[in-house]
C-alpha positions as CSV (number, residue, x, y, z in Angstrom):
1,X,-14.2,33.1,-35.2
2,X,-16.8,36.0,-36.3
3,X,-19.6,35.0,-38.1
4,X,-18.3,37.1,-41.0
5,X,-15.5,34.8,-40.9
6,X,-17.4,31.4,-41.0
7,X,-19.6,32.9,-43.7
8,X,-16.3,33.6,-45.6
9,X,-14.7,30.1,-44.6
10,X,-18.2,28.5,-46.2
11,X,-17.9,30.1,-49.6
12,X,-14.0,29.7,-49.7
13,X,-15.0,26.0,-49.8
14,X,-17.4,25.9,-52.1
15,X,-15.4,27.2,-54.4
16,X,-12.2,25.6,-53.7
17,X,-14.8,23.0,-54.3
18,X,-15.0,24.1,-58.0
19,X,-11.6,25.1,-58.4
20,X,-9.7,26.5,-61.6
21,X,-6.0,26.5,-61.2
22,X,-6.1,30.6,-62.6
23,X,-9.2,32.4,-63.1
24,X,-11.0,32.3,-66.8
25,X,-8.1,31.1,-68.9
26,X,-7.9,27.8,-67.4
27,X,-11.6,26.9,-66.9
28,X,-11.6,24.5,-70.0
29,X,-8.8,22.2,-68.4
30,X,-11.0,22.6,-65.0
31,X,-14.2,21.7,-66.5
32,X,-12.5,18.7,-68.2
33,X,-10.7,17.3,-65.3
34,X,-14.5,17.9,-63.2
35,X,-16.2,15.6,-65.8
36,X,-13.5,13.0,-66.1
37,X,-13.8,13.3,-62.2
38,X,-17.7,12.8,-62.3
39,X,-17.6,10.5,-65.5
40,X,-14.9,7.9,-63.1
41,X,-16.9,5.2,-62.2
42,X,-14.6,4.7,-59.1
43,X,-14.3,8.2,-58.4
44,X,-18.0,9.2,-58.7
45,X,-19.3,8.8,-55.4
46,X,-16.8,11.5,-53.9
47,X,-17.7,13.9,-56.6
48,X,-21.5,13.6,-56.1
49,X,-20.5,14.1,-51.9
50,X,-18.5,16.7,-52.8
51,X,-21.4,18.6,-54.9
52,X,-24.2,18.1,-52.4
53,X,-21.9,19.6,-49.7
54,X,-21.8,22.6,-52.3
55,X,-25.2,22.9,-52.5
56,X,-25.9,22.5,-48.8
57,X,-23.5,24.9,-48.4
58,X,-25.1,27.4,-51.1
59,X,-29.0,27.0,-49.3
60,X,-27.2,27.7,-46.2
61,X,-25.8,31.2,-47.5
62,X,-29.0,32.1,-49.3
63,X,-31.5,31.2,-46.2
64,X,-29.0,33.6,-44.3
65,X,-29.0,36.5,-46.9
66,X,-25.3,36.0,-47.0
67,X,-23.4,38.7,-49.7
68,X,-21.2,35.0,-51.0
69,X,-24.8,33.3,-51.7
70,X,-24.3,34.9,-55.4
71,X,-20.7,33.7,-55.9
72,X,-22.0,29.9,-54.8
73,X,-24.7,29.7,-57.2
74,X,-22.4,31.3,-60.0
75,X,-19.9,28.4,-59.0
76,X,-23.4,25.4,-59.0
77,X,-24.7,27.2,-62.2
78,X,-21.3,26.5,-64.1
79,X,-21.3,22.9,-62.6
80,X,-24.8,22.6,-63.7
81,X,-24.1,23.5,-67.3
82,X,-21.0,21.3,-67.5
83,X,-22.7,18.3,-65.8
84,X,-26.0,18.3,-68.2
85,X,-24.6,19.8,-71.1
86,X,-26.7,22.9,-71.1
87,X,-26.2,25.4,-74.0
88,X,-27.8,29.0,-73.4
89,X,-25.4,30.8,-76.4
90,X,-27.7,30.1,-79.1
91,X,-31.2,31.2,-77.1
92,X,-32.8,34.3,-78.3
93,X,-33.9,37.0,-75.8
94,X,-34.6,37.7,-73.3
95,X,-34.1,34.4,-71.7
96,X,-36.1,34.2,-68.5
97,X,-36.9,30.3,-67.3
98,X,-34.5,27.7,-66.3
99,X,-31.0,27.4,-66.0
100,X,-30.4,29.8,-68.8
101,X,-32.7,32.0,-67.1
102,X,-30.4,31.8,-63.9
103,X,-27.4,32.0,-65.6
104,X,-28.4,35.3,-67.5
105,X,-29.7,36.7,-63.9
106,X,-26.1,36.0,-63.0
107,X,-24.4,37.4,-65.8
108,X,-27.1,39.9,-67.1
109,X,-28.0,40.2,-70.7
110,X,-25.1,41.8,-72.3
111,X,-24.3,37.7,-72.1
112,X,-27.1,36.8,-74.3
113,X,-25.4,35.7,-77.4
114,X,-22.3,34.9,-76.1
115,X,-20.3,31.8,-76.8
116,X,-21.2,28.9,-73.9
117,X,-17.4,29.2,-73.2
118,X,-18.0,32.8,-72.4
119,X,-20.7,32.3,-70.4
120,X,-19.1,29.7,-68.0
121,X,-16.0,31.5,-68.0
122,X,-18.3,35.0,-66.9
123,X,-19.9,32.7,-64.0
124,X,-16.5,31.7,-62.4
125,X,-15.6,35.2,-62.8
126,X,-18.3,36.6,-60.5
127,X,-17.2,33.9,-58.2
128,X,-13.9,34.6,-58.1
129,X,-14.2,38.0,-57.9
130,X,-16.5,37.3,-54.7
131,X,-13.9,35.3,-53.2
132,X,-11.3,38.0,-53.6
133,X,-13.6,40.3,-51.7
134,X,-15.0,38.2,-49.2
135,X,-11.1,36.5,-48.5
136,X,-10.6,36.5,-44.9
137,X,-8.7,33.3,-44.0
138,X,-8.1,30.4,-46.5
139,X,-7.4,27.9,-43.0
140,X,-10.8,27.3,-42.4
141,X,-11.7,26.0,-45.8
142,X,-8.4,23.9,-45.9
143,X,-9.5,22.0,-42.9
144,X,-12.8,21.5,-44.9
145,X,-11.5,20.4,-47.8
146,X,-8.5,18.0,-47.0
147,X,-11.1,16.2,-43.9
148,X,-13.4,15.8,-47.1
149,X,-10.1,14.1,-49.2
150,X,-8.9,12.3,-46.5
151,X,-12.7,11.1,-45.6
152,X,-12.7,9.7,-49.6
153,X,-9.5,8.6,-49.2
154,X,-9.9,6.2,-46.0
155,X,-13.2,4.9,-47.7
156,X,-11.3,4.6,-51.0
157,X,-8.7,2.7,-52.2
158,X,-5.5,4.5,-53.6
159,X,-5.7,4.7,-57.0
160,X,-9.1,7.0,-56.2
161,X,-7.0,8.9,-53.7
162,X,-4.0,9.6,-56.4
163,X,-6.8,11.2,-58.3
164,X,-8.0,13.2,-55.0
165,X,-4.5,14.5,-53.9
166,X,-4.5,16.1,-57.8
167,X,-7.6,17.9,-56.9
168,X,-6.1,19.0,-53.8
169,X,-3.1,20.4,-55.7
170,X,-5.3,22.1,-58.1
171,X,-7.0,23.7,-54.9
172,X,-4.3,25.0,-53.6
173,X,-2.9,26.4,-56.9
174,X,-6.4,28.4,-57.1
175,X,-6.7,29.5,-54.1
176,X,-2.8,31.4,-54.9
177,X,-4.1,32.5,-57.5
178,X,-7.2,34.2,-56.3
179,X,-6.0,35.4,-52.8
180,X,-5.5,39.6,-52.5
181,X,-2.0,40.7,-53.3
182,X,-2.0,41.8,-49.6
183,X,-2.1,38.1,-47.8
């Protein structure tokens, strides 16, 4: 396996990691199901693993100057905003220090003044759109992701699993959906 291809496997799970079942459209119901995930007492402890693999996984593209380090933290920054209820539609410009400062950096300031909808559904955008041109091999990052749901599941019980094996499903629906015509 190149490194190209490792690099490629590593982002490909990060954003499996913060799946939508079809790009934009969808990212409400996505968004929704992460925060029911998060907000499940039972279930929380997987989804806080699952995030700080994603953020590993981020520094680890950044410190390497990897080209999918931009799709990762487009993929965190949504999380972020969902997770802590961050609003940067109604900030005035130009919008320069935390999160909202990130996410404009991101987006770049034709965003400023959109809805917060827009703005999250811009962020998994770029991601995706990184994913599409970075795709090499969806294998690698399928290997990665069910070991992480069957990890949560052996340490689980089943009712937490149920709610896992939907994840997975959502997964793989993305990662159809966002794979070149050509695979």
């Amino acid at each position: 396996m190149t490194s190209a291809t490792v690099n490629t496997t590593i982002l490909l799970l990060t954003a499996v990691a913060m799946v939508t079942s079809s790009p934009a459209p969808d990212v409400a119901a996505w968004f929704k199901f992460d925060r029911d995930l998060e907000d499940n007492a039972a279930a929380a402890a997987g989804a806080a693993l699952r995030w700080n693999i994603i953020q590993n996984i981020r520094d680890y593209l950044c410190n390497i100057g990897s080209a999918a380090c931009t799709g990762v933290k487009a993929y965190v920054l949504v999380h972020r905003l969902q997770k802590e209820d961050i609003k940067c539609a109604d900030l005035p410009a130009p919008v320069e220090l935390g999160v909202c400062g990130e996410v404009f950096q991101q987006l770049g300031s034709g965003f400023i003044g959109s809805t917060d909808e827009d703005i999250k559904n811009g962020l998994v955008n770029i991601g995706n759109m990184i994913m599409k041109d970075s795709f090499e091999d969806f294998n690698g990052i399928d290997v990665i992701r069910n070991a992480i749901i069957n990890f949560i599941c052996d340490s689980e019980g089943a009712d937490i699993c149920d709610i896992w094996k939907v994840y997975r499903k959502d997964a793989v629906d993305w990662e159809v959906g966002v794979k070149p015509a050509n695979i």
